[in-house]
PDB file of N, CA, C and O in Angstrom:
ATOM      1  N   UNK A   1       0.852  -1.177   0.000  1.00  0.00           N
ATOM      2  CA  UNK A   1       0.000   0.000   0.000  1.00  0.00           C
ATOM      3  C   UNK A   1       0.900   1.244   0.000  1.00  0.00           C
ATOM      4  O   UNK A   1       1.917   1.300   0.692  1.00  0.00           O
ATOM      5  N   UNK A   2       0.443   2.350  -0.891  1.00  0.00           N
ATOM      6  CA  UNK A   2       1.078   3.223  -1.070  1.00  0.00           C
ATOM      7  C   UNK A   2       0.969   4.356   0.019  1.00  0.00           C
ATOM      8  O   UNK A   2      -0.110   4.401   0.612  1.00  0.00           O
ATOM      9  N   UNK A   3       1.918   5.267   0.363  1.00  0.00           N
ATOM     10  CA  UNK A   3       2.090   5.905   1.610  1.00  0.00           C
ATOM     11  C   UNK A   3       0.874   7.064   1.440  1.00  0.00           C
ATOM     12  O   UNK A   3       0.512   7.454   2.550  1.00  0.00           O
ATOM     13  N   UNK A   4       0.210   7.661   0.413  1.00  0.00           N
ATOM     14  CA  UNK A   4      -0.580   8.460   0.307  1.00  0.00           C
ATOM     15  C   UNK A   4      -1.750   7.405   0.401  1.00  0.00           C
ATOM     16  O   UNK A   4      -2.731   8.107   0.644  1.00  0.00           O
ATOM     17  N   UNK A   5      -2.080   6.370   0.352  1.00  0.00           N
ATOM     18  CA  UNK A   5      -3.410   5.771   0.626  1.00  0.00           C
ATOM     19  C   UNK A   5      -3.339   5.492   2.449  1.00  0.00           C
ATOM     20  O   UNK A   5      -4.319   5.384   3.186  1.00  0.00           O
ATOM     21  N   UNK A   6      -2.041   5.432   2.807  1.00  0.00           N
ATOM     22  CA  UNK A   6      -1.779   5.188   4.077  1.00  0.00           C
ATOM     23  C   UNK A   6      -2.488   6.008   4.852  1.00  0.00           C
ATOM     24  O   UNK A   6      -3.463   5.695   5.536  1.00  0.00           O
ATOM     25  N   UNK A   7      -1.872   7.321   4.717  1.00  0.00           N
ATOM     26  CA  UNK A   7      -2.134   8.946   5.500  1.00  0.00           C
ATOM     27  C   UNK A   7      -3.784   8.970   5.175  1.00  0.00           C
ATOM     28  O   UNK A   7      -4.428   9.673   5.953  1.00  0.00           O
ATOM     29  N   UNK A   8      -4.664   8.184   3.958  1.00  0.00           N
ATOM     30  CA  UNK A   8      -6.203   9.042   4.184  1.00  0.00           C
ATOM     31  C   UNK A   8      -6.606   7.812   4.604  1.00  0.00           C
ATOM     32  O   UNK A   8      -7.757   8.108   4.928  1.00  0.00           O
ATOM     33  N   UNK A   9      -6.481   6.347   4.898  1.00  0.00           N
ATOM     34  CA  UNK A   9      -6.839   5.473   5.901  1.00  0.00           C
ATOM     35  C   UNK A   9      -6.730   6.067   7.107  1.00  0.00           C
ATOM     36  O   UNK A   9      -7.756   6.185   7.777  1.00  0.00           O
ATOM     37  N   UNK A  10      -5.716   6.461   7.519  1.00  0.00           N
ATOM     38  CA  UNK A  10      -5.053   6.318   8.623  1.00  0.00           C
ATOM     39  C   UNK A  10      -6.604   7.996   9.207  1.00  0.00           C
ATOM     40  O   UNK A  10      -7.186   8.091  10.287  1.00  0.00           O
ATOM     41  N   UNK A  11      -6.701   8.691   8.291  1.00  0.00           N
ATOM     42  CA  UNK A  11      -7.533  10.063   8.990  1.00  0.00           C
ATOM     43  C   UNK A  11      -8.868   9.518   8.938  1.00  0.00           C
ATOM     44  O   UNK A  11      -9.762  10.024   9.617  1.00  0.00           O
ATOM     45  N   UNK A  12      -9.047   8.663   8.290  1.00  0.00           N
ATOM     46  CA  UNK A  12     -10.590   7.872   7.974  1.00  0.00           C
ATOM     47  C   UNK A  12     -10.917   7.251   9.219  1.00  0.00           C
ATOM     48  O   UNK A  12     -11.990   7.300   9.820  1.00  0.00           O
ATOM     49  N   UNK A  13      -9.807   6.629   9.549  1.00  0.00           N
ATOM     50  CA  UNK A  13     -10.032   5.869  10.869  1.00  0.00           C
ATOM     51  C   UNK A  13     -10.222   6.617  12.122  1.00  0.00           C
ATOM     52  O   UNK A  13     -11.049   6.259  12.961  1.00  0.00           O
ATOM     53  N   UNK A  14      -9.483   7.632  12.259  1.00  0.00           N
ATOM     54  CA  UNK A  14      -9.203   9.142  13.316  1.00  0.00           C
ATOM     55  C   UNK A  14     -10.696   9.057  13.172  1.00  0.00           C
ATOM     56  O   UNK A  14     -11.332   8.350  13.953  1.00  0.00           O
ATOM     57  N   UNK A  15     -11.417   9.878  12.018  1.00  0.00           N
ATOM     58  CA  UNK A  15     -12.895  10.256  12.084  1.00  0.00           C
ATOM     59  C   UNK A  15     -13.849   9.014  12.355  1.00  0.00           C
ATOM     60  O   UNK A  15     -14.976   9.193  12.816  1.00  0.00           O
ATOM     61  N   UNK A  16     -13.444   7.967  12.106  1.00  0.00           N
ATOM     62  CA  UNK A  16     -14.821   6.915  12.674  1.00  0.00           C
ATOM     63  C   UNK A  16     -14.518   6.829  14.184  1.00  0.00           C
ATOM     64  O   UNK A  16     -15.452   7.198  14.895  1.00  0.00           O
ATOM     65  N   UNK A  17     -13.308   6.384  14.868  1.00  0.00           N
ATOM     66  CA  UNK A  17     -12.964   6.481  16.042  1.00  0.00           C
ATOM     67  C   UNK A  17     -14.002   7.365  16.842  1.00  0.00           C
ATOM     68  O   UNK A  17     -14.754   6.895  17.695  1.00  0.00           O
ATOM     69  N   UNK A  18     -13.952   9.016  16.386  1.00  0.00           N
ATOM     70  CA  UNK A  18     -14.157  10.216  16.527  1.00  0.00           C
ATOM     71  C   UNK A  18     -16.607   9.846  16.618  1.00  0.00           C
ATOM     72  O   UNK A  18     -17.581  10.135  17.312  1.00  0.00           O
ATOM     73  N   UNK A  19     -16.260   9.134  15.452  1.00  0.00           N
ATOM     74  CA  UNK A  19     -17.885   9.307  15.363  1.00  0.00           C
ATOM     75  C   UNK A  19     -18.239   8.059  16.534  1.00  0.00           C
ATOM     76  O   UNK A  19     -19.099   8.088  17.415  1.00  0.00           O
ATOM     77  N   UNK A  20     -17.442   7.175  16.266  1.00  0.00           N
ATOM     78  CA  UNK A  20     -17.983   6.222  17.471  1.00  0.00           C
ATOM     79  C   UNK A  20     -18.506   7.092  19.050  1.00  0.00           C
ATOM     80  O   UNK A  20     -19.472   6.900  19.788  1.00  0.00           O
ATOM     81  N   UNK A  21     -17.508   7.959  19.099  1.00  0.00           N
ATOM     82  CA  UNK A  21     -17.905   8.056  20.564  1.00  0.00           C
ATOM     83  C   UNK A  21     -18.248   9.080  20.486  1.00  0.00           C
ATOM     84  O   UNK A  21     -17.984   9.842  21.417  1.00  0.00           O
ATOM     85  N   UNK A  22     -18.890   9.495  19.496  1.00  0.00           N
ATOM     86  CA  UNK A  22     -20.232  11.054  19.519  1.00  0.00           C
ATOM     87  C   UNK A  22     -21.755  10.194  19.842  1.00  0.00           C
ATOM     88  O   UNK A  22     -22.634  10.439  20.668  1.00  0.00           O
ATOM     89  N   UNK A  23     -21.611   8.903  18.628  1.00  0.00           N
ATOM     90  CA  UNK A  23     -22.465   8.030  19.211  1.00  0.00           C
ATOM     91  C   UNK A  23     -22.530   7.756  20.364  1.00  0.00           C
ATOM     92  O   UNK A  23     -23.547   8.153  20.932  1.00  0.00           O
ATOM     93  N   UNK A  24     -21.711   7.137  21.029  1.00  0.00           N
ATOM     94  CA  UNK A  24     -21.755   6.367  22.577  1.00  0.00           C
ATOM     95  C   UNK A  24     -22.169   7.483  23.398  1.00  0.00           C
ATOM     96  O   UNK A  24     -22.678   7.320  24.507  1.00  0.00           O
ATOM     97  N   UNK A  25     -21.898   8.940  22.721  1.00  0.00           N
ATOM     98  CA  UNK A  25     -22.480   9.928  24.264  1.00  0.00           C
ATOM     99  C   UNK A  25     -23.686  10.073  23.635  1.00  0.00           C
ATOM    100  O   UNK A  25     -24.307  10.482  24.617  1.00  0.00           O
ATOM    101  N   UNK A  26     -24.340  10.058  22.928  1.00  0.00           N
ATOM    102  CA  UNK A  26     -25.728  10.843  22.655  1.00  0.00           C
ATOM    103  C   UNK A  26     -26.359   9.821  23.029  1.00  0.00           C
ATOM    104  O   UNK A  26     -27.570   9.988  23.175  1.00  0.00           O
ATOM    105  N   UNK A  27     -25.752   8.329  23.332  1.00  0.00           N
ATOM    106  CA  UNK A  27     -26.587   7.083  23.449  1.00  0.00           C
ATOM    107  C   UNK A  27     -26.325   7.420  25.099  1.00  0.00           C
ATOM    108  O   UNK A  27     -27.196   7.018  25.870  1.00  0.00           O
ATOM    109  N   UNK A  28     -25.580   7.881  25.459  1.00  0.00           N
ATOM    110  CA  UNK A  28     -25.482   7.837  27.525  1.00  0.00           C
ATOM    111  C   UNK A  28     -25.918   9.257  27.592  1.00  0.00           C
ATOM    112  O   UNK A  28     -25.298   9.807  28.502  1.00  0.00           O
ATOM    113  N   UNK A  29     -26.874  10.209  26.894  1.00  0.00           N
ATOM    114  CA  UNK A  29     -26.410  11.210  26.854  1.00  0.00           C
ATOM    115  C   UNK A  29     -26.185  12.425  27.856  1.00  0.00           C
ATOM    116  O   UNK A  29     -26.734  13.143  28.691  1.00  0.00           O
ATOM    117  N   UNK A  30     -24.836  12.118  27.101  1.00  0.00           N
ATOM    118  CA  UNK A  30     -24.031  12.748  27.740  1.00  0.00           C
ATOM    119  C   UNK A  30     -24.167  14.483  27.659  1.00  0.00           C
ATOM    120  O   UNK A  30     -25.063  14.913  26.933  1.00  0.00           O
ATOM    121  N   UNK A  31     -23.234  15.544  28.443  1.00  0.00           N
ATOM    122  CA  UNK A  31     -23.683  16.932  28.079  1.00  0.00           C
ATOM    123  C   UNK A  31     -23.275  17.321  26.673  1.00  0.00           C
ATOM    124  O   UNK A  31     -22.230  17.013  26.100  1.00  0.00           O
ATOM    125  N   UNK A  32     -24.398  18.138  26.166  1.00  0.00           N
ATOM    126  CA  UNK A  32     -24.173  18.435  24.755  1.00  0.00           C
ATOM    127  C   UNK A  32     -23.240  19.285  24.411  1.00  0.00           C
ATOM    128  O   UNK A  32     -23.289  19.524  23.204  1.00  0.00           O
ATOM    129  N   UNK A  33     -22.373  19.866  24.994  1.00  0.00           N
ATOM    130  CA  UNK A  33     -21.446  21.006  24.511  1.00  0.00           C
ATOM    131  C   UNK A  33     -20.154  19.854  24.003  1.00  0.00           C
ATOM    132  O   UNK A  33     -19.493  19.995  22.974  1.00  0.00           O
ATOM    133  N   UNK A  34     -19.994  18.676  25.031  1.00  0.00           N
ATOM    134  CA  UNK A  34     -19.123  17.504  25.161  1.00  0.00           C
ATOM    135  C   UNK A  34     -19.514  16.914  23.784  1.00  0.00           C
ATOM    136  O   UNK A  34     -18.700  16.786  22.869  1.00  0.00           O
ATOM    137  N   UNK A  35     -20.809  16.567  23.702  1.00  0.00           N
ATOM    138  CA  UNK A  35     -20.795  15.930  22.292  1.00  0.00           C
ATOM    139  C   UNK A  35     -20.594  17.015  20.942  1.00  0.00           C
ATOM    140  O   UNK A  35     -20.609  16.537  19.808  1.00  0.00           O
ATOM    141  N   UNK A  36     -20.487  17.860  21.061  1.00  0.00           N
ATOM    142  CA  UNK A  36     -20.601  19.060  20.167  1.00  0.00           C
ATOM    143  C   UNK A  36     -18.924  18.940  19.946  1.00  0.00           C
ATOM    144  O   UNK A  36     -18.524  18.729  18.801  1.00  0.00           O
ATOM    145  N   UNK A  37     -18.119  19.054  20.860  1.00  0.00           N
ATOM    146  CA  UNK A  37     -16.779  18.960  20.632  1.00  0.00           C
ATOM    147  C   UNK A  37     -16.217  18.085  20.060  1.00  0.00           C
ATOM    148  O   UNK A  37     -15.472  18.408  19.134  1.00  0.00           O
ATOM    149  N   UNK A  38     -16.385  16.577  20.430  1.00  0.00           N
ATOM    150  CA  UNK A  38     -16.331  15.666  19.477  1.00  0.00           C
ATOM    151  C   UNK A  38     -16.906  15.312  18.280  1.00  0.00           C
ATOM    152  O   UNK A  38     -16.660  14.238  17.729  1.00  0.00           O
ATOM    153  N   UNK A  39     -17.710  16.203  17.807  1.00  0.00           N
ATOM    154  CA  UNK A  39     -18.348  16.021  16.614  1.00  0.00           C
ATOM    155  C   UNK A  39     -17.700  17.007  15.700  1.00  0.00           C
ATOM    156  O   UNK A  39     -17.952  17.006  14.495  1.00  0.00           O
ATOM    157  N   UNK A  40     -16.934  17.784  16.210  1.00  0.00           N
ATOM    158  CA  UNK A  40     -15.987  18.747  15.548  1.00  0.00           C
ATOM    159  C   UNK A  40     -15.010  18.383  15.171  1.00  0.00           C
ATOM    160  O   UNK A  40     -14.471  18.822  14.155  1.00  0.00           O
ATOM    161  N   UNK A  41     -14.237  16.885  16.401  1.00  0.00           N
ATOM    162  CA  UNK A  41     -13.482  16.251  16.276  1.00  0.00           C
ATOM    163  C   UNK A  41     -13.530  15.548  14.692  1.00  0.00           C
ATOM    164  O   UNK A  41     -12.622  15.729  13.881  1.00  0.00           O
ATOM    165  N   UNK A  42     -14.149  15.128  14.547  1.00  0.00           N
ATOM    166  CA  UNK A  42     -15.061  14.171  13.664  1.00  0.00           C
ATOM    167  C   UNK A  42     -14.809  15.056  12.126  1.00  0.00           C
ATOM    168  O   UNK A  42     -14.068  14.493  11.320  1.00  0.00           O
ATOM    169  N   UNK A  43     -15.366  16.320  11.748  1.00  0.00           N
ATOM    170  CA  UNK A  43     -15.172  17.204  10.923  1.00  0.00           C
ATOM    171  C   UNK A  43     -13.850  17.294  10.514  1.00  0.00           C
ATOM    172  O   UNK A  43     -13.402  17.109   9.383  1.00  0.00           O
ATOM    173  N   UNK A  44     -13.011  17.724  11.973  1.00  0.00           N
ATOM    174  CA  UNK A  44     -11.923  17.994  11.197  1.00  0.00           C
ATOM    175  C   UNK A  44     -10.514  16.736  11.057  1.00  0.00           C
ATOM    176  O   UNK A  44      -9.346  16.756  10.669  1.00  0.00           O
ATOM    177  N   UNK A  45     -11.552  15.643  11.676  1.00  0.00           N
ATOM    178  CA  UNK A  45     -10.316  14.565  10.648  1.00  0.00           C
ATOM    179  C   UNK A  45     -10.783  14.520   9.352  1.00  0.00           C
ATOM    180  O   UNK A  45      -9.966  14.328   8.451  1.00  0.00           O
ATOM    181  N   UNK A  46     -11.769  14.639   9.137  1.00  0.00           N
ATOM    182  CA  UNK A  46     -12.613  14.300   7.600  1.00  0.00           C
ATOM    183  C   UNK A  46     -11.941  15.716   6.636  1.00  0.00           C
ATOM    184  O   UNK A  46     -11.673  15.691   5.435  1.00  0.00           O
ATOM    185  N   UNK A  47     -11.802  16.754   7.477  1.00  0.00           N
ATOM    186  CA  UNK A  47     -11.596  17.555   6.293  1.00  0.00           C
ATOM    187  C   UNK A  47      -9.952  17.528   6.162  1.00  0.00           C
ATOM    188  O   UNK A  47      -9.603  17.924   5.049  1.00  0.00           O
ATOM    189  N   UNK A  48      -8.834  17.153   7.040  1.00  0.00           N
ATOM    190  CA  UNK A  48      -7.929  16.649   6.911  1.00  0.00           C
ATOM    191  C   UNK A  48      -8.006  15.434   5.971  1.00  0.00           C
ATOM    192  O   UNK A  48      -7.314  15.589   4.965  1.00  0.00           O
ATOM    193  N   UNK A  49      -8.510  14.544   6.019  1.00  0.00           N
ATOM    194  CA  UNK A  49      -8.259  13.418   5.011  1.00  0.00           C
ATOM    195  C   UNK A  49      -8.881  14.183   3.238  1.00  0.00           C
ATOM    196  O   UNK A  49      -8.409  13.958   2.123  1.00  0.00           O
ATOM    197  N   UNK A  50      -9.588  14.726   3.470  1.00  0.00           N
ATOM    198  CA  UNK A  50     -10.242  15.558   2.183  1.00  0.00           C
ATOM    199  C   UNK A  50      -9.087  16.261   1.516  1.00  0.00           C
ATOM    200  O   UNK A  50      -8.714  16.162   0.347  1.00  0.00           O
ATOM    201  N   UNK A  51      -8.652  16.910   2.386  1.00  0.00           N
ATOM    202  CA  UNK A  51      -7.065  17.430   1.796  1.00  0.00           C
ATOM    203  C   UNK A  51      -5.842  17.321   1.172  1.00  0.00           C
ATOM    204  O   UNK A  51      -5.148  18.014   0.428  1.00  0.00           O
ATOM    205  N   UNK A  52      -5.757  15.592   2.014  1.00  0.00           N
ATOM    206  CA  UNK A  52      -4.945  15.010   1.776  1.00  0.00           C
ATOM    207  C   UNK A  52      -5.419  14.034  -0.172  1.00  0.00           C
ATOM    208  O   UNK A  52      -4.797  13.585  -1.135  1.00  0.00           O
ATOM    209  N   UNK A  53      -6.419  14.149   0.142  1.00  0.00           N
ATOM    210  CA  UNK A  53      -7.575  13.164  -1.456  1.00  0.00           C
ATOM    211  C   UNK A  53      -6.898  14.621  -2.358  1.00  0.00           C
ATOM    212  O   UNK A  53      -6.090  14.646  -3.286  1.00  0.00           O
ATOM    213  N   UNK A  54      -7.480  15.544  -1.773  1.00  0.00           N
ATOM    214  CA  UNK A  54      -7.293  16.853  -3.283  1.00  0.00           C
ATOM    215  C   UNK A  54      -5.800  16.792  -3.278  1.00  0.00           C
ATOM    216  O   UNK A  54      -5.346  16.339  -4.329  1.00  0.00           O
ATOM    217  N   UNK A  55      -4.929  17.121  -2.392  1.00  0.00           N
ATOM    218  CA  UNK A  55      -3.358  17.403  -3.038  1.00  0.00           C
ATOM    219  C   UNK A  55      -2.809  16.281  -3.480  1.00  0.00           C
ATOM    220  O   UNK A  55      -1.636  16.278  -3.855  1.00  0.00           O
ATOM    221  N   UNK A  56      -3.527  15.239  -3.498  1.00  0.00           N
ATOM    222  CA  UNK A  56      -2.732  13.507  -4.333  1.00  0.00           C
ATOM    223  C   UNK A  56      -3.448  13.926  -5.862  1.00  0.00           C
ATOM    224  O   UNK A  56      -2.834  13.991  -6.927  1.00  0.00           O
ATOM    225  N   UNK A  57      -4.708  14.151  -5.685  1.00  0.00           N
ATOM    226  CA  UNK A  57      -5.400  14.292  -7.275  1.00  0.00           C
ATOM    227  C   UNK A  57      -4.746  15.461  -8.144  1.00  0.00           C
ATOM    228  O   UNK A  57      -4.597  15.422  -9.365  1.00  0.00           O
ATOM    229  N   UNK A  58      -4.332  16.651  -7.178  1.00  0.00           N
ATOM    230  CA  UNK A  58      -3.993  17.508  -7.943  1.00  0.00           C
ATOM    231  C   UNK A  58      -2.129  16.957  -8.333  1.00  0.00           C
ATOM    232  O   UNK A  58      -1.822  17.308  -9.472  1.00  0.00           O
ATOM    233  N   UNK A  59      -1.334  16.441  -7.814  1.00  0.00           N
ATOM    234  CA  UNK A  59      -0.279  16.021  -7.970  1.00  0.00           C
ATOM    235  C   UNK A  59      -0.393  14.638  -9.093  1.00  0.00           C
ATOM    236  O   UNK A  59       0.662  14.320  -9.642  1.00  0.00           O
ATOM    237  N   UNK A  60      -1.484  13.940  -9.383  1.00  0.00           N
ATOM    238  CA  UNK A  60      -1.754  12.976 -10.296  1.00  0.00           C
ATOM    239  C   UNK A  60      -2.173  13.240 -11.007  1.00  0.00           C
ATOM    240  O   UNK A  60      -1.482  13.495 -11.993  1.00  0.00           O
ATOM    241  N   UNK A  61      -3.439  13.372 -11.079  1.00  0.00           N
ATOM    242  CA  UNK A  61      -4.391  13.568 -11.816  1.00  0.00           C
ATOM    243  C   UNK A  61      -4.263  14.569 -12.710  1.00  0.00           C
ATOM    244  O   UNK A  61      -4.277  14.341 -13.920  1.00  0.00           O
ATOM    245  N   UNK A  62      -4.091  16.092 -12.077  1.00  0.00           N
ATOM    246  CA  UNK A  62      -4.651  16.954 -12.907  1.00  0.00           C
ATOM    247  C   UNK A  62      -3.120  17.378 -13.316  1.00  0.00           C
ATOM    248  O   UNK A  62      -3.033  18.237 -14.193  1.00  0.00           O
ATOM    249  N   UNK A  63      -1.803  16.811 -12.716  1.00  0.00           N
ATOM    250  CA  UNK A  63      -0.712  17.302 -13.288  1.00  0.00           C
ATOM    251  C   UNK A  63      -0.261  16.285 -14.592  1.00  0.00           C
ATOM    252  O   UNK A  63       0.505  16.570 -15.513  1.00  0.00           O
ATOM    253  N   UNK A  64      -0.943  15.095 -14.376  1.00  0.00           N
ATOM    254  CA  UNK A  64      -0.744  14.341 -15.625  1.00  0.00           C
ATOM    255  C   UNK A  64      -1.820  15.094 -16.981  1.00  0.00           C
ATOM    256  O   UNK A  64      -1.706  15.097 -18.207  1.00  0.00           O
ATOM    257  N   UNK A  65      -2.793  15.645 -16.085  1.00  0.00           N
ATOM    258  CA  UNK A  65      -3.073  16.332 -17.794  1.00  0.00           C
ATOM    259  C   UNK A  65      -2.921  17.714 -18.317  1.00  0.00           C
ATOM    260  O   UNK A  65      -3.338  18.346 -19.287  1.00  0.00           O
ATOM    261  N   UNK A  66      -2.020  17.973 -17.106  1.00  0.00           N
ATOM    262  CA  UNK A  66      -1.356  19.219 -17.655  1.00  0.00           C
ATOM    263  C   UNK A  66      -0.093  18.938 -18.547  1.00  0.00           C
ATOM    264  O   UNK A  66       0.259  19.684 -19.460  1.00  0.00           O
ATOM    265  N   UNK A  67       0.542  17.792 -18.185  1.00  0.00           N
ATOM    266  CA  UNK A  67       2.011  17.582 -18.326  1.00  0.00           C
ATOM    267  C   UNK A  67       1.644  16.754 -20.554  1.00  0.00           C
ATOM    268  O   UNK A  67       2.487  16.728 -21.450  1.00  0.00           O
ATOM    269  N   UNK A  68       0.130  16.256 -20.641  1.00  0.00           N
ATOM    270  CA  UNK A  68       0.074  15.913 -21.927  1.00  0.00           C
ATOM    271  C   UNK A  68      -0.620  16.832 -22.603  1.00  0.00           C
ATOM    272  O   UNK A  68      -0.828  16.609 -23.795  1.00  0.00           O
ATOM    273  N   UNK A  69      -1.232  18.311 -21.874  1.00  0.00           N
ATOM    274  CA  UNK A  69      -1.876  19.048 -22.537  1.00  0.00           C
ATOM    275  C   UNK A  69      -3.342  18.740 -22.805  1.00  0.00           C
ATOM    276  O   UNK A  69      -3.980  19.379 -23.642  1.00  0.00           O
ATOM    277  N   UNK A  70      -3.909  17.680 -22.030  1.00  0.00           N
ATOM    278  CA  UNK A  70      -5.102  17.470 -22.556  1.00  0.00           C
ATOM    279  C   UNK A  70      -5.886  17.767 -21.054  1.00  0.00           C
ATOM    280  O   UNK A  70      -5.190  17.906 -20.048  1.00  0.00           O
ATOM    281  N   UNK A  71      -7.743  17.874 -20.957  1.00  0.00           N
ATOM    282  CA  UNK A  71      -8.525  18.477 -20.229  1.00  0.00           C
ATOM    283  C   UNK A  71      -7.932  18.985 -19.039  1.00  0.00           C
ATOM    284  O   UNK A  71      -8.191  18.516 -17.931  1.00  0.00           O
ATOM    285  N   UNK A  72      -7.144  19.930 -19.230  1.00  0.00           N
ATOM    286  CA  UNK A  72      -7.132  21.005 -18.304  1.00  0.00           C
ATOM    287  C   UNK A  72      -8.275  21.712 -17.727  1.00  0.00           C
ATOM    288  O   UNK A  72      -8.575  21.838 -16.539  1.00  0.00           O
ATOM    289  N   UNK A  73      -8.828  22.128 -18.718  1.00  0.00           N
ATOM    290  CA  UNK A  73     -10.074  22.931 -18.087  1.00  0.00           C
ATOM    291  C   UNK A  73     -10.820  21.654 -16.929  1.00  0.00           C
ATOM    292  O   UNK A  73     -10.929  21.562 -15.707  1.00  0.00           O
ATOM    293  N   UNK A  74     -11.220  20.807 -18.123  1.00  0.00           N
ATOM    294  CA  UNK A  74     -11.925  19.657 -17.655  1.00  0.00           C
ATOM    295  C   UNK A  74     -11.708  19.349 -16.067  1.00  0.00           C
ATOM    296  O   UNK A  74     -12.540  19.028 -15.219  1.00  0.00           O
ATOM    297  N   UNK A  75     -10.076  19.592 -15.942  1.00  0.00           N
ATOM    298  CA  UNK A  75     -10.138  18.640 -14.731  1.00  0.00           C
ATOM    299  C   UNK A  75      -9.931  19.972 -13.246  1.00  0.00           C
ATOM    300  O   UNK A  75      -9.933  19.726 -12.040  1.00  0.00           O
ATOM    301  N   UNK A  76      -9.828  20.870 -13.701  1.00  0.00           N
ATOM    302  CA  UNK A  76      -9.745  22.317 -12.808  1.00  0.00           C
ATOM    303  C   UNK A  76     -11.489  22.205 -12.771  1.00  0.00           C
ATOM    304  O   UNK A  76     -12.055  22.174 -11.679  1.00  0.00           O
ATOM    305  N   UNK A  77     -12.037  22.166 -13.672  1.00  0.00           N
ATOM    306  CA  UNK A  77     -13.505  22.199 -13.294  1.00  0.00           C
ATOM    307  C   UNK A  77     -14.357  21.129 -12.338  1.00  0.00           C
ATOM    308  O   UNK A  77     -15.391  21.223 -11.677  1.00  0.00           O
ATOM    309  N   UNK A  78     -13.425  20.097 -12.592  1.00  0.00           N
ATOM    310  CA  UNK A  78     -14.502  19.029 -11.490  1.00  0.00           C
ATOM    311  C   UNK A  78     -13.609  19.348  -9.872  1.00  0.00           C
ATOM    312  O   UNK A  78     -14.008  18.738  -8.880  1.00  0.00           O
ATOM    313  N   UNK A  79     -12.633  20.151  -9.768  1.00  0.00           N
ATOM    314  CA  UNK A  79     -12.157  20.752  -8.676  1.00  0.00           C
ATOM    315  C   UNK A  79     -13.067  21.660  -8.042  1.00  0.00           C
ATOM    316  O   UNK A  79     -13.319  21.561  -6.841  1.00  0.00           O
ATOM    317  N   UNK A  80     -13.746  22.836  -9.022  1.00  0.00           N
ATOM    318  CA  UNK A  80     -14.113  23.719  -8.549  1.00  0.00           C
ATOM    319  C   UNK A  80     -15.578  23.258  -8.068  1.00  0.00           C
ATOM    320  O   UNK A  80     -15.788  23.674  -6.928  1.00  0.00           O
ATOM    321  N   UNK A  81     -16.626  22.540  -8.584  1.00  0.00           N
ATOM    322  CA  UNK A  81     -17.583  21.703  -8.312  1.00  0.00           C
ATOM    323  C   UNK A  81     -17.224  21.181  -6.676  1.00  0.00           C
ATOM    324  O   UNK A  81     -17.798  21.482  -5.629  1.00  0.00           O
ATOM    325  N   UNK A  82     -16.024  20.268  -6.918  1.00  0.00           N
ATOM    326  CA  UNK A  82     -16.472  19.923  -5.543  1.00  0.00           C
ATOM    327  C   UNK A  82     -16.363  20.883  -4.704  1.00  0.00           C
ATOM    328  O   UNK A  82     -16.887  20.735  -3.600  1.00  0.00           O
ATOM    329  N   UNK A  83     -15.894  21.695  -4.910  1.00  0.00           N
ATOM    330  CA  UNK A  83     -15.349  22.669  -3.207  1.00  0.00           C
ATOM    331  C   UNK A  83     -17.095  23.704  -3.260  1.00  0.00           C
ATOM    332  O   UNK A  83     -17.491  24.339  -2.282  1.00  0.00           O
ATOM    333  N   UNK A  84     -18.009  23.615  -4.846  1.00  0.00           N
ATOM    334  CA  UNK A  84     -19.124  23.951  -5.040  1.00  0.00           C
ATOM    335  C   UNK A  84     -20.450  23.471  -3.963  1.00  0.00           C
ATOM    336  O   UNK A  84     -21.453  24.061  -3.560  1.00  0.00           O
ATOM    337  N   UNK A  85     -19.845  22.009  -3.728  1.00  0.00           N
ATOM    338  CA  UNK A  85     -20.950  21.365  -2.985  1.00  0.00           C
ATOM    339  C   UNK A  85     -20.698  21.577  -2.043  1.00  0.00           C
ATOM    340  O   UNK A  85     -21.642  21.100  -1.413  1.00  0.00           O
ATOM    341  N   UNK A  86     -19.870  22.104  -1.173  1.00  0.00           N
ATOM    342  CA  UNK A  86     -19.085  22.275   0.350  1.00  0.00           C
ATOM    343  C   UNK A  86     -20.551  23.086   0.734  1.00  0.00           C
ATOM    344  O   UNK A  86     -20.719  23.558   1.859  1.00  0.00           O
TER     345      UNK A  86
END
């Protein structure tokens, strides 16, 4: 396994960890400011691993079709889309 699939396992897991025990307090529930914090927890491994997905695509993906000249636009555009749905 390659070291960039490593690093967004490895934050995937951080955020389920993270959601497990947002679950386990709302199931004991627990005080909500407490679950509010860990659910932030939760966000920002996800948007860490999100980060880590865009700077591999942009280093692959969209530099391999810069580097043959072909859908540039194409592939800057399905960039801008996603950060569209945010």
């Amino acid at each position: 396994m390659d070291n960039h699939k490593k690093k967004i396992l490895h934050r995937m897991k951080i955020a389920k960890g993270h959601l497990e025990k947002v679950i386990d307090m709302v199931e004991k529930g627990e005080y909500c400011l407490d679950v509010i914090q860990q659910s932030q927890a939760v966000q920002s491994a996800l948007s860490k691993a999100d980060e880590a997905i865009l700077e591999n695509h942009l280093k692959t993906c969209v530099r391999d079709s810069m580097e043959r000249g072909k859908n540039i636009d194409e592939k800057v555009k399905e960039v801008i889309e996603v950060f569209k749905r945010k």
